[in-house]
N, C-alpha and C positions, 0 to 999 in steps of 0.2 A: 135393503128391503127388496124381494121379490114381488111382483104384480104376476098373476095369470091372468087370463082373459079368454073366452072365447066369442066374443065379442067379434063380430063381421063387419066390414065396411061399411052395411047400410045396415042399422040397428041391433039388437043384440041376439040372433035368430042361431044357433048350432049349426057347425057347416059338417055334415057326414062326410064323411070320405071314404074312399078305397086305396088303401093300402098296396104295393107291387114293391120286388124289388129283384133287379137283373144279376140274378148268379153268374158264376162260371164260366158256365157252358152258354149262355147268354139266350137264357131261358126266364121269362117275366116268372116269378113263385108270388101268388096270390097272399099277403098276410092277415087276413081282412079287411071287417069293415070296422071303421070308429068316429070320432069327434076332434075334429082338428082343436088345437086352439096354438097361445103363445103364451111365453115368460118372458117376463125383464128384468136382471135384480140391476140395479144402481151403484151398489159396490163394483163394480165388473163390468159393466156396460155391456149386458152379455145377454143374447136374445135366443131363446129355444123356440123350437114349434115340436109341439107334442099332441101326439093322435095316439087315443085315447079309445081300448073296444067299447064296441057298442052291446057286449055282452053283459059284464058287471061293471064296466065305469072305469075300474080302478088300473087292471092291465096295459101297459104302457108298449105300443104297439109299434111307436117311433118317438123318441127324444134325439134330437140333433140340434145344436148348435149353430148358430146363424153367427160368421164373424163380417167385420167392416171390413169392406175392402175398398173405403175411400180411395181413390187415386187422386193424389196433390200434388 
């Protein structure tokens, strides 16, 4: 089972964000703006954070993968 959330530390409020990401040439490119949130699915132990435009909802602006990197 996957869970999403956007759900914030202190109650359940939408966190906007601004989007950037360092090319190349090491140049910031603006991707916009959108709605953070997370995924967990339990099969997989495998957590994403996905930002989400704030233009129609649906376009997916950043999905990345969050792994453990316990050190034991």
């Amino acid at each position: 089972m996957t869970a999403e959330t956007d759900e914030g530390v202190v109650g359940h409020s939408r966190r906007r964000v601004k989007l950037y990401t360092l090319n190349e040439e090491r140049v910031w490119e603006d991707h916009g703006t959108g709605h953070v949130a997370h995924s967990y699915a339990d099969e997989s132990k495998l957590t994403s954070l996905i930002v989400r435009s704030e233009i129609d909802g649906t376009n997916h602006l950043l999905l990345s993968s969050i792994s453990d990197m316990t050190v034991q």
